[in-house]
N, C-alpha and C positions, 0 to 999 in steps of 0.2 A: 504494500500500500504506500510509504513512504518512501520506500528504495529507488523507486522511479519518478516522483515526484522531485526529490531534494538531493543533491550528492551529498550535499554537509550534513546532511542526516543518516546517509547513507554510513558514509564515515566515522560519523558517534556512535551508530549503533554498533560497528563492527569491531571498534576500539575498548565498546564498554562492553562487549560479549566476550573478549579477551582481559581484561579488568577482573571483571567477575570469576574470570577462572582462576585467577593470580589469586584472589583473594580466597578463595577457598580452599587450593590448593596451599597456601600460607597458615591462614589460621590453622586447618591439618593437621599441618607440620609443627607449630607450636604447641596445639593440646597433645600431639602422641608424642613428640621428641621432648619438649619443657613440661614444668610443673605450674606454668599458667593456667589460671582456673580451677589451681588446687581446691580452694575453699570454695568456689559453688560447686561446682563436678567432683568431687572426690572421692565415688565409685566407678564413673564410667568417661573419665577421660579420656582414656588411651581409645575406646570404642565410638568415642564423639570426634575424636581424631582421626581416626580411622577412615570413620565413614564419610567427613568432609574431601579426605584425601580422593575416597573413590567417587565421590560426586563430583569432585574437581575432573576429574580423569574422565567421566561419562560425558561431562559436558564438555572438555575440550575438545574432544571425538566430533560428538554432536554437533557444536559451533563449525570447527572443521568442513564435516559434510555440507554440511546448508552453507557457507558461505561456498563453498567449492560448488556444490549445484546451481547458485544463484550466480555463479560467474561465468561456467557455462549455460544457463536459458539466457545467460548477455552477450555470449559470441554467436550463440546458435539460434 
């Protein structure tokens, strides 16, 4: 809907679908590798870590594909 209206939106969008994966794949890596979050999480840390890490990883996949599709329905 936007992608072909606006490039500069174009470009937010694709920047901040890469953003978002940073940051999840970051936090991740902070609650399973560090002791941040001790005191609110202090049963299921390492598992909230975990599981950011592989949502991080799903959706870099994800973003990957659809931009990769979306660039070819623009050559083809």
């Amino acid at each position: 809907m936007f992608s072909s209206s606006n490039p500069s939106l174009e470009k937010i969008r694709y920047y901040s679908n890469y953003f978002m994966v940073l940051v999840y794949l970051f936090l991740g890596a902070l609650f399973f590798f560090t002791d941040i979050g001790i005191n609110t999480f202090p049963s299921y840390r390492k598992e909230i870590g975990c599981t950011m890490m592989i949502y991080g990883a799903i959706r870099t996949l994800m973003t990957y594909r659809k931009n990769k599709r979306e660039k070819n329905e623009h050559q083809g």
